[in-house]
VOGU-3710 file (C-alpha; in Angstrom, 3 decimals, decimal comma):
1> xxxxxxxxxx> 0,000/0,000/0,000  2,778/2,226/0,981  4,617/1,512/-1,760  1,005/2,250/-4,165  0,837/6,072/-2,538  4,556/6,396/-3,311  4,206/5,636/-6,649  1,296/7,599/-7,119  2,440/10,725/-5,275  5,561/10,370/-7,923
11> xxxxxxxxxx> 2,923/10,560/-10,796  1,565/13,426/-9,401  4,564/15,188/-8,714  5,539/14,355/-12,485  2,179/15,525/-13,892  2,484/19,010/-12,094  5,797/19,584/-13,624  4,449/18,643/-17,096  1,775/21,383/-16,224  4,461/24,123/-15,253
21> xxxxxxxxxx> 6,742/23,211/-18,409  3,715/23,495/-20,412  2,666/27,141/-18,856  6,149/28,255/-19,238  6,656/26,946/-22,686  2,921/28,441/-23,537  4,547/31,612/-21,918  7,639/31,949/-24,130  5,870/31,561/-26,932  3,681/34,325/-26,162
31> xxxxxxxxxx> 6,616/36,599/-25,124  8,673/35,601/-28,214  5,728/36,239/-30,404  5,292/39,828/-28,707  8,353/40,739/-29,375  8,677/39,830/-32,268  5,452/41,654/-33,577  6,834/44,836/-31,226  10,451/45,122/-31,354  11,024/46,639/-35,365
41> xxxxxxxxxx> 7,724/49,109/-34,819  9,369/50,140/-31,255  12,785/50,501/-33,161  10,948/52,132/-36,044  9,084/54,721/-33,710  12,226/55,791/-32,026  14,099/56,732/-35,548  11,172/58,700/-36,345  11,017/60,732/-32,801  14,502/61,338/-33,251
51> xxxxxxxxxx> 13,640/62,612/-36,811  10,884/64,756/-35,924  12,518/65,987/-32,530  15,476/67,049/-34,639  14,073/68,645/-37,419  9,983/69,839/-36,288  9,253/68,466/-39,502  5,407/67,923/-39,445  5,041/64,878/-41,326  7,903/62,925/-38,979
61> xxxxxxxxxx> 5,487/63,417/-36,328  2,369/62,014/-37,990  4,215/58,864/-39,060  5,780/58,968/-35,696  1,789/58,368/-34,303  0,757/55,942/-37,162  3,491/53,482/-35,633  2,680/54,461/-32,196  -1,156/53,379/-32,752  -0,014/49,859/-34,259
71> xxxxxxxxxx> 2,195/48,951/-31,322  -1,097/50,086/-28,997  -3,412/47,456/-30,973  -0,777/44,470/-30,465  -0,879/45,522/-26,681  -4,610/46,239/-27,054  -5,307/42,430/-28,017  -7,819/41,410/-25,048  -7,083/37,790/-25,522  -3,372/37,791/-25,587
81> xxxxxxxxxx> -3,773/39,809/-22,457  -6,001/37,622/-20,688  -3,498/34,443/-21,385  -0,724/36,979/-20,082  -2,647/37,766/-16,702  -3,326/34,309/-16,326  0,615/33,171/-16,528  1,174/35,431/-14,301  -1,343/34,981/-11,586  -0,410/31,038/-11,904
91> xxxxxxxxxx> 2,716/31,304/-9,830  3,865/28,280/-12,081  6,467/30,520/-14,118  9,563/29,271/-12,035  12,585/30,726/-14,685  13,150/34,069/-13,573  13,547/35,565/-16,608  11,099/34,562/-18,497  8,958/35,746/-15,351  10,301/38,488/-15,357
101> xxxxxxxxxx> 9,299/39,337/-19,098  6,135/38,281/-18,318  5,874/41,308/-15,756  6,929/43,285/-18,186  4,323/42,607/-20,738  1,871/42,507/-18,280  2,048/45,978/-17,194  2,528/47,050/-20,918  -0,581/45,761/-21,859  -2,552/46,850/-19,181
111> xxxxxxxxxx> -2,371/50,150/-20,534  -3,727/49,825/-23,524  -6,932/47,410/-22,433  -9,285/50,276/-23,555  -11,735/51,259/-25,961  -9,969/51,563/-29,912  -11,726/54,935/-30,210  -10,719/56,193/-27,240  -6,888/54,872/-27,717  -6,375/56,926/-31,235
121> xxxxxxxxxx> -8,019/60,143/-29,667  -5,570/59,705/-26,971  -2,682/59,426/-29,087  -3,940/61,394/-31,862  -3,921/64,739/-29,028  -0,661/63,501/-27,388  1,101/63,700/-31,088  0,040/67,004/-31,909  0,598/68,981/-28,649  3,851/67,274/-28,497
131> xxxxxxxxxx> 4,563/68,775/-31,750  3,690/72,240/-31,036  5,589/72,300/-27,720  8,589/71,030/-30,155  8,340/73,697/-32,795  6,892/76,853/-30,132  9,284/79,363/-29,647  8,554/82,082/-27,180  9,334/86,032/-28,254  10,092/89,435/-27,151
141> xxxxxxxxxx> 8,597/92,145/-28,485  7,780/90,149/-31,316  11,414/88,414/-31,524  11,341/84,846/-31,279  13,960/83,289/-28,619  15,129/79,752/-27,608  15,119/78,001/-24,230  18,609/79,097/-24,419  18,148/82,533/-24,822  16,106/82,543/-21,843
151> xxxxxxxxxx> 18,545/80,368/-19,651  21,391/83,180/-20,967  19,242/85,855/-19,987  18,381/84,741/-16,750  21,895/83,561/-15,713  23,179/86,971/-17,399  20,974/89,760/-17,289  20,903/92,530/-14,965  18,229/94,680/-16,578  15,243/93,601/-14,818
161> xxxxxxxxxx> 12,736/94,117/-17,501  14,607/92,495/-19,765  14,262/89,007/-17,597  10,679/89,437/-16,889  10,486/89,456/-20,642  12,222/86,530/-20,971  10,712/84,579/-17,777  7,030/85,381/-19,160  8,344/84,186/-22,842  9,348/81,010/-21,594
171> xxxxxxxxxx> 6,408/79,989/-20,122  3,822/81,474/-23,699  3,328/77,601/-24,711  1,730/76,545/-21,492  -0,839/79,419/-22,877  -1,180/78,074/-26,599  -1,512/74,281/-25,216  -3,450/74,565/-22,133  -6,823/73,740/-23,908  -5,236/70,639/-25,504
181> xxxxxxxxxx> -3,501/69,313/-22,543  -6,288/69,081/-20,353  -8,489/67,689/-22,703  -5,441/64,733/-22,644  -5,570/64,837/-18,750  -9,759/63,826/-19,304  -9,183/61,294/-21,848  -5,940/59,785/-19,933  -8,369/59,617/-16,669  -11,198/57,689/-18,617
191> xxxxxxxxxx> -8,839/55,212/-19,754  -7,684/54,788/-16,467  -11,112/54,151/-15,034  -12,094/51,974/-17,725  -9,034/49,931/-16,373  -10,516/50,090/-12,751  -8,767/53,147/-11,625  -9,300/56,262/-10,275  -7,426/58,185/-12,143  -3,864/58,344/-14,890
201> xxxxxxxxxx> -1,638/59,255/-11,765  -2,889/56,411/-10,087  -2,167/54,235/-13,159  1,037/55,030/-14,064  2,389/54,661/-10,458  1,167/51,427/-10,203  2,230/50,298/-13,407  5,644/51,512/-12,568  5,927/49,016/-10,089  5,654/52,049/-7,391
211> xxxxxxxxxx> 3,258/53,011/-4,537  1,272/55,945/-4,122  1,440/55,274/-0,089  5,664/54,496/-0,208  6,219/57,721/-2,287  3,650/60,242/-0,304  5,636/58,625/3,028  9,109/60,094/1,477  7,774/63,349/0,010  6,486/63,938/3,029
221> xxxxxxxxxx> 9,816/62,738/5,230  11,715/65,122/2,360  9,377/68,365/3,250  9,851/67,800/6,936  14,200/67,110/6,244  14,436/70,488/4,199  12,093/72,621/5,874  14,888/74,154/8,112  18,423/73,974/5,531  15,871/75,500/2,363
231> xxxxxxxxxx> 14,725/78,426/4,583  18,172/79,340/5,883  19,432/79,005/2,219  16,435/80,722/0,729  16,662/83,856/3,140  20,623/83,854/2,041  20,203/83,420/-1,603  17,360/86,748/-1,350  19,767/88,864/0,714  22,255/88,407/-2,262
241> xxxxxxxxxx> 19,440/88,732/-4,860  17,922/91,516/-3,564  21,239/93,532/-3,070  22,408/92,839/-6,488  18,866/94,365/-8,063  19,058/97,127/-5,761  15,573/95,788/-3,969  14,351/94,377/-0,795  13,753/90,731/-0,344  10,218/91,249/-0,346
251> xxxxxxxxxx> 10,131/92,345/-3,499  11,593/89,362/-5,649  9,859/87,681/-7,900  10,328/84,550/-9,704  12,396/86,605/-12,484  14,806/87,101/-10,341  15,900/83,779/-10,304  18,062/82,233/-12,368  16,148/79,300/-13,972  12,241/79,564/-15,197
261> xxxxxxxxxx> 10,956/77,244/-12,492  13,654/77,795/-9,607  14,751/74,504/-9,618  18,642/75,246/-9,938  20,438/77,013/-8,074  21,717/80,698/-8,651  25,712/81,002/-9,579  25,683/84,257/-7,110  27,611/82,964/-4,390  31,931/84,482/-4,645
271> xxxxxxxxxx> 32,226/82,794/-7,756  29,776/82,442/-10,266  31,180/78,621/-11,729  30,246/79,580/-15,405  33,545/81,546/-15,631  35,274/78,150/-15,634  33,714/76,603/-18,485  33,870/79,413/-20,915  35,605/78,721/-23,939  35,892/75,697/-23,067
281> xxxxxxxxxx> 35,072/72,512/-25,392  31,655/71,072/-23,352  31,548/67,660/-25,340  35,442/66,822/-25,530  35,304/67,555/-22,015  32,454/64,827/-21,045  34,199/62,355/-23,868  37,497/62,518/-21,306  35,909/62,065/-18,645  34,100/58,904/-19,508
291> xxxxxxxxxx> 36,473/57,088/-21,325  38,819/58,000/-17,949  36,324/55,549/-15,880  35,983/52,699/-18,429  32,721/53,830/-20,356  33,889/55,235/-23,424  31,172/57,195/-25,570  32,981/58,008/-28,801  29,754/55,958/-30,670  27,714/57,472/-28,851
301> xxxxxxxxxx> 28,716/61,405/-29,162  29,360/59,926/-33,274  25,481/59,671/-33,212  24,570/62,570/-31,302  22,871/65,809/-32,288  24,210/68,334/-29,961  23,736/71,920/-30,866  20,592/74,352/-31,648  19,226/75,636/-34,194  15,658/76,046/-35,487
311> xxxxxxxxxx> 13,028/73,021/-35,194  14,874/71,275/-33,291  13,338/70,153/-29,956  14,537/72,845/-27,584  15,907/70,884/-24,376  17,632/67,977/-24,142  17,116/63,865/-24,018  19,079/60,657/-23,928  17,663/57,895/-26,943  18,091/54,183/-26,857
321> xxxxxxxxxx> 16,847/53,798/-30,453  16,828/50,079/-30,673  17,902/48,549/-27,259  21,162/46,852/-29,705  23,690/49,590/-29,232  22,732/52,547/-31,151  22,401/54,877/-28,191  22,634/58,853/-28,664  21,633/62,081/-27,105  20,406/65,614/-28,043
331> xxxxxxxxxx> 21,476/68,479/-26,417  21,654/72,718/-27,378  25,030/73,119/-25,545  26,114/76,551/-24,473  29,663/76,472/-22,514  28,030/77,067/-19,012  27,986/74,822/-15,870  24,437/73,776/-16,527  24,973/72,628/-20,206  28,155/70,215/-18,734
341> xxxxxxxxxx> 25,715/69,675/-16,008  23,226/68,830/-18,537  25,585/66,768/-20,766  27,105/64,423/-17,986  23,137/64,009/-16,989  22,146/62,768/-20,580  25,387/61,089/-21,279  24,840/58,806/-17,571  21,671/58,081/-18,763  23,094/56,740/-22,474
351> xxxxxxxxxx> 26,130/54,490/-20,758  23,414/52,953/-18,702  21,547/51,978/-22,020  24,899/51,207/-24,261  27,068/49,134/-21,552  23,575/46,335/-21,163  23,966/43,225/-21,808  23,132/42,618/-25,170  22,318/38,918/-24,231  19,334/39,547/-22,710
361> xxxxxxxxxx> 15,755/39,040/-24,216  14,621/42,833/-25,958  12,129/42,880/-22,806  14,440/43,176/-20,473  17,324/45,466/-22,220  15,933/48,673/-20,764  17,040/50,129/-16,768  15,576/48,530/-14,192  13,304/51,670/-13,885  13,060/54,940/-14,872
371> xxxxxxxxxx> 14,329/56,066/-11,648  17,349/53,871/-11,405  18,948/55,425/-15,473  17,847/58,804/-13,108  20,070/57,613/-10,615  23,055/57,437/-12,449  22,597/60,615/-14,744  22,648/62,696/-11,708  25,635/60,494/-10,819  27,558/61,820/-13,473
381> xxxxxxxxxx> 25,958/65,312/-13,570  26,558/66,316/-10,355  30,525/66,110/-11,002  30,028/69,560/-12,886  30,233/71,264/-9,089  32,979/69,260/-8,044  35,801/71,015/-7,582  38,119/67,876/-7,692  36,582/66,698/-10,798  36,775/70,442/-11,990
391> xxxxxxxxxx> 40,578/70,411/-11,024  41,467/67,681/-12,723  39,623/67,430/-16,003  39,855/71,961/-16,497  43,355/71,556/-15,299  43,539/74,014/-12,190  45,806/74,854/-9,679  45,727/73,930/-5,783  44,649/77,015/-4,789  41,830/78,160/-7,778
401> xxxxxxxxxx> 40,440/74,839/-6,800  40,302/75,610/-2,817  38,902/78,680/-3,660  36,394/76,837/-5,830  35,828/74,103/-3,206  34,932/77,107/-0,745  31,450/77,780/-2,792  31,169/74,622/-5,051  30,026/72,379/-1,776  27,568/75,176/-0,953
411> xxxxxxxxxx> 26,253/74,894/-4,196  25,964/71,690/-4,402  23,759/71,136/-0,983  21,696/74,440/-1,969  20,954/72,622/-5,375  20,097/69,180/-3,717  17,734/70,861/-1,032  15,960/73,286/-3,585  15,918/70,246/-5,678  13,778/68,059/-3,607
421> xxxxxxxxxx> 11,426/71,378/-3,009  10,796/71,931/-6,331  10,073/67,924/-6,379  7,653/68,374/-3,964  5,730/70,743/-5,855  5,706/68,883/-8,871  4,495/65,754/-6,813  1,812/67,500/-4,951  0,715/68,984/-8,342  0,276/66,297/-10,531
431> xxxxxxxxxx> -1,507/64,225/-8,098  -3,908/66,939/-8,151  -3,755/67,542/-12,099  -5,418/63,866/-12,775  -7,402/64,120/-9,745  -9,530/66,744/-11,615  -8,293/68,508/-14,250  -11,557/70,886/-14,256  -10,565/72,579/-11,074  -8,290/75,957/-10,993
441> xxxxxxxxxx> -5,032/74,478/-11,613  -3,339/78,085/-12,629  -4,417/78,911/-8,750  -3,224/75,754/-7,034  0,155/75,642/-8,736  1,251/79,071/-7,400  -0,219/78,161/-3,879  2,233/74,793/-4,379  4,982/76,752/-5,280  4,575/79,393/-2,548
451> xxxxxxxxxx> 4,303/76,549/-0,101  7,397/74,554/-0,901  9,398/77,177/-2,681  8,716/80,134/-1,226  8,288/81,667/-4,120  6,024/84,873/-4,937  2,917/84,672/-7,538  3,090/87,603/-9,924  0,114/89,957/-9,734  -2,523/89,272/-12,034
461> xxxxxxxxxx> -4,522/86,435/-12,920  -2,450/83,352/-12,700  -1,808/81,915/-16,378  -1,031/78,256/-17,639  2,357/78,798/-17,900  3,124/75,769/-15,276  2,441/73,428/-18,547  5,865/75,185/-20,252  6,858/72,452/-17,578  8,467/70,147/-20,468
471> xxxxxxxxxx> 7,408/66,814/-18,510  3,538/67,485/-18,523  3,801/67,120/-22,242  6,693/64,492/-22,865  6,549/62,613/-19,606  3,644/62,928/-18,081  3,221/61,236/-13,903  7,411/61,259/-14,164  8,724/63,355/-12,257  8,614/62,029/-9,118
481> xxxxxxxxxx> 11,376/59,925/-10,316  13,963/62,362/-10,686  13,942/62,642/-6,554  13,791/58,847/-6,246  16,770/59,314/-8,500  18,419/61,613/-6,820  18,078/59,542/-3,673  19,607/56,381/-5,010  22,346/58,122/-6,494  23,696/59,270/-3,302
491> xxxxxxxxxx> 23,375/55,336/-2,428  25,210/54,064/-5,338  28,239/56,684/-4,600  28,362/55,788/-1,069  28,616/52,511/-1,943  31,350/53,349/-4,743  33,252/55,292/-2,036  33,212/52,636/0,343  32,775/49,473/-0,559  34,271/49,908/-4,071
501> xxxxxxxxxx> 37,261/52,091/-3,489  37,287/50,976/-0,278  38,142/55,081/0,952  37,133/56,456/4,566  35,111/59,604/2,510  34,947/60,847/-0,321  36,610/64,109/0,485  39,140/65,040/-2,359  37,412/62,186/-4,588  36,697/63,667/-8,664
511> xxxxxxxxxx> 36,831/59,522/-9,909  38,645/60,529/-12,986  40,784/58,099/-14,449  39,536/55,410/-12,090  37,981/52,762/-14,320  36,619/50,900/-10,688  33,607/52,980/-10,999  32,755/51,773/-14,643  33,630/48,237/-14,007  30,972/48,544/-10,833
521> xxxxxxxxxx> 27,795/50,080/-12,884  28,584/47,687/-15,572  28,056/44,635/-13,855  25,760/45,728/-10,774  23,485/48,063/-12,949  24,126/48,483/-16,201  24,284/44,990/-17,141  21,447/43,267/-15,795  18,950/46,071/-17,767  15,754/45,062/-16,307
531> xxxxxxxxxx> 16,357/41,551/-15,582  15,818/42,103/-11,978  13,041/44,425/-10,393  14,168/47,895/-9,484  14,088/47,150/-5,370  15,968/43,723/-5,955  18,382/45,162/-8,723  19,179/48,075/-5,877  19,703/45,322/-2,943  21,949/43,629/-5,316
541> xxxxxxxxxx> 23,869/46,722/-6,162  24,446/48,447/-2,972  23,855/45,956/-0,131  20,358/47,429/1,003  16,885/48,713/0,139  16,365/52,542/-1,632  16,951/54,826/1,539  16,760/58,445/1,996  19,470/57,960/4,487  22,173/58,410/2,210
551> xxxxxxx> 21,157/61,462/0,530  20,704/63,207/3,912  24,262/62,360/4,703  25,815/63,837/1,635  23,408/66,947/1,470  21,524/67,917/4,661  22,935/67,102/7,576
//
C-alpha cells in the first residue's frame, strides 16, 4: 500500500511539472511572439522621434503616431492579455527571466486594455501637442527666442525688464496648449477608469511598479528634512538677490531667479562657476571624462545631435533607439555649468543603455526603472560642481580649486535641497492635475509653489504657464522619479566610495581616471537592464533597500 501512494504521489509530482513546463513553454511563446510583432515598430518609432525631434518636420510626427497606434493594438489584443494575466497569476512561471518578461508585458498591456476609439483620440492629441511644444518658440517684443536665450538671460541679465520678458516668454506655450492638454488629462483619466482606476496618476504609479502610499511617506519625510536647511538658504540666496537688483527681499519675484521654475540654483555665491567653463570645449570635455572611468562614448557622441538651431526640440534627451547599441543624445550646448551639467546628466543616462547586456531578451534590455537610469545621470551630472573633478579634467591649480571648493560644496547642498522642493511641488501637483483637471489648476500651482518654494505669484490672474513644464507634455506622472533618482544616487556613490574604493570619505574624490567605478555600474546596474526588479536590482547593487538615508548624509545634515 505504501509503496502504491509512493508511486502515485511520484505521478503526481511528475504531472504538475508537465503542467508548469507546459505554462512556461505556452509563456515563451507568447513573449517571443510579442516581441517579435513589437520590437522593429518600437525601433521604427524611435528613428522617427529622433527625426521629428530634430528637425519639427510635421510629417515625422504624424508617421511617428501611425506606428505608435499599431504597437497600442498588439498591446490592445484582449485575448493575448487575458493568457498573459493568467501566466502570471499562476505562480507556475519558475525561470526568472522569463517571469520576469512576463511582468513586463503585463504591465505594458494593461495600458492599452481600452476602448480603440478612445486609444487613437488619446494618441492622436498627445502627437500634436507634443509637436507644437517642439516647434513653439517664445518672443520678445515680437522676436522669437530659444530656451537658451532665456537660460542666458536669466543667468546673465541685470536689466530687470529684460528678464521678466524673458521669464514670461518662456512659459507662452503653457498658454497656446493649455486647452489641448487638459483635454489629454480627461481622456488619460477615462482610460484609467475603464481599467478600474481612479485616475492616470494612479495608473502610471502602479504600473511603474511604485506606490502611491511608499512615495507620499518620502515626500512627506523630504518636506519635513528640508524645511529648516531650504529656509536658511532661501533667506541667504534673497539677501544676495535683492542687493544685487538694488531691492528688498520682499520684493523678488520669480524673475529674479536664475532658472524659469527655480529649480537650480543661482551662480551668485563668490564665484559664479560659469567663468570656468567658458571657452571651453563642453563635449570633448564629457568624452574625457568617460572614457577615464571605463565607459567610453565616442559611438555614442558619433550619433549625437548636440547643438541648436531652429526646429529642433529645444531641451535635451538621452535615446536608446533600438535597445542593440545605437544609443545617442540631443542636447543645445552653451559652454556654461548647466549645459556640462546637462551633458554628464544625458550622457549617464546613455552608458546605462549602451554598456547592457546585449544577451538579454529585448524585454528586459531597458534600466531597471526609470528612476534607477535617473540615478546614475545625476551620478555623473553632479561632477560639474565638483571642484576635484573640476581640477582635474579643467586643469587648475591647488589654490583656484580651494577657492572653488569654498562655494562649489555650498552649491551643491543648496541645489540638492531646492531640488527636492521643487520635487515636492511637482508631486503635490500632478496628483492633483489627474485628480480633476476641471478645477483651478493656474491657482493651485502658485499656492504649491509658494508653499514649498517660497516663491512669490506675480500679480494678475495666474496663467497656464506651469504646462511650459516640459514633462507634462513628454513625460507625463514622471517626475517624481527624478527625486527617487536623486536619492539612489547618493546610495550608489556611497557605496562606490566605500565598498568599491574601499576610501574612509569621499573628500578630495573627482573619480577621474579610475575605471573601478565603470567596471561597478557595468556589472551591478548596467548589465542586468531590467532583468531584476528595481528594489531587488538596488539590494543587489548596494547591499540594502532605496533609503533616503544616504542622501541626507551627503546633502543635509
Amino acid at each position: 500500500m505504501r509503496r502504491f501512494l509512493w508511486i502515485a504521489s511520484v505521478l503526481l509530482v511528475s504531472c504538475l511539472g508537465c503542467a508548469v513546463d507546459s505554462r512556461q513553454d505556452d509563456a515563451a511563446r507568447l513573449v517571443q511572439g510579442y516581441s517579435a510583432q513589437v520590437e522593429p515598430l518600437t525601433t521604427q518609432a524611435n528613428r522617427l522621434y529622433w527625426e521629428a525631434t530634430t528637425t519639427g518636420r510635421p510629417q515625422k510626427f504624424e508617421e511617428l503616431k501611425q506606428v505608435q497606434l499599431r504597437i497600442r493594438r498588439i498591446q490592445s489584443d484582449p485575448n493575448d492579455f487575458a493568457r498573459i494575466r493568467a501566466y502570471r497569476e499562476s505562480g507556475r512561471i519558475r525561470e526568472p527571466r522569463l517571469a520576469r518578461q512576463v511582468d513586463k508585458l503585463y504591465y505594458g498591456c494593461l495600458h492599452n486594455q481600452i476602448d480603440p476609439v478612445l486609444m487613437e483620440r488619446i494618441v492622436e492629441l498627445d502627437a500634436r501637442i507634443q509637436e507644437t511644444y517642439n516647434n513653439y518658440r517664445g518672443t520678445i517684443d515680437g522676436r522669437k527666442i530659444t530656451v537658451s536665450d532665456v537660460y542666458t538671460i536669466m543667468t546673465t541679465e541685470t536689466d530687470v525688464g529684460t528678464r521678466e520678458a524673458a521669464w514670461w516668454a518662456s512659459r507662452q506655450v503653457g498658454n497656446v496648449i493649455i486647452d489641448d492638454f487638459l483635454e489629454l488629462a480627461r481622456l488619460r483619466n477615462k482610460a484609467a477608469r475603464q481599467l478600474g482606476f481612479d485616475n492616470y496618476h494612479t495608473l502610471s504609479i502602479v504600473t511603474g511598479e511604485q506606490s502611491i502610499d511608499d512615495l507620499d511617506r518620502i515626500f512627506d519625510e523630504l518636506e519635513r528634512l528640508t524645511q529648516e536647511p531650504f529656509t536658511r538658504l532661501k533667506h541667504e540666496l534673497d539677501e544676495i538677490l535683492a542687493k544685487s537688483y538694488g531691492v528688498s527681499p520682499e520684493k523678488l519675484m520669480p524673475w529674479h531667479y536664475h532658472d524659469p521654475f527655480f529649480q537650480r540654483t543661482p551662480l551668485v555665491y563668490e564665484l559664479d562657476l560659469d567663468q570656468y567653463y567658458k571657452e571651453r570645449d563642453i563635449q570633448e570635455l564629457a568624452r574625457k571624462y568617460y572614457a577615464s572611468v571605463g565607459l567610453p562614448i565616442d559611438d555614442i557622441l558619433a550619433r549625437s545631435d548636440l547643438y541648436d538651431r531652429e526646429g529642433k526640440y529645444p531641451h535635451a534627451y538621452s535615446h536608446d533607439v533600438d535597445r542593440g547599441g545605437d544609443v545617442r543624445i540631443l542636447a543645445n550646448l552653451q559652454d556654461t555649468e548647466r549645459w556640462m551639467e546637462t551633458i554628464l546628466h544625458e550622457l549617464g543616462h546613455a552608458v546605462y543603455d549602451r554598456y547592457k547586456d546585449l544577451n538579454e531578451p529585448w524585454l528586459l534590455r531597458e534600466p531597471a526603472h526609470p528612476f534607477t537610469t535617473e540615478a546614475v545621470a545625476m551620478f555623473f551630472g553632479r561632477l560639474s560642481r565638483n571642484a576635484d573633478w573640476m581640477q582635474a579634467m579643467l586643469g587648475l591649480s591647488d589654490t583656484e580649486t580651494a577657492k572653488i571648493k569654498s562655494v562649489s560644496d555650498r552649491y551643491l547642498r543648496f541645489q540638492q535641497v531646492l531640488f527636492a522642493r521643487w520635487a515636492l511641488v511637482m508631486w503635490h501637483f500632478e496628483k492633483a492635475l489627474y485628480a480633476n483637471p476641471d478645477q483651478d489648476l493656474n491657482s493651485l500651482w502658485w499656492d504649491l509653489v509658494e508653499k514649498h518654494q517660497f516663491l512669490r505669484r506675480p500679480p494678475g490672474p495666474a496663467d497656464a504657464g506651469w504646462v511650459s513644464k516640459l514633462h507634462f507634455v513628454v513625460a507625463p506622472c514622471y517626475y517624481h522619479n527624478y527625486m527617487l533618482g536623486e536619492l539612489l544616487a547618493s546610495q550608489l556613490h556611497n557605496t562606490i566610495v566605500h565598498r568599491v574604493l574601499r576610501l574612509e570619505s569621499d573628500a578630495g574624490l573627482s573619480y577621474v581616471g579610475d575605471e573601478r567605478v565603470g567596471r561597478y555600474l557595468r556589472e551591478y546596474v548596467f548589465g542586468p537592464g531590467a532583468r531584476y526588479r528595481w528594489d531587488d536590482m538596488i539590494v543587489r547593487a548596494t547591499g540594502k533597500p532605496l533609503t533616503p538615508e544616504c542622501f541626507v548624509n551627503q546633502f543635509i545634515q
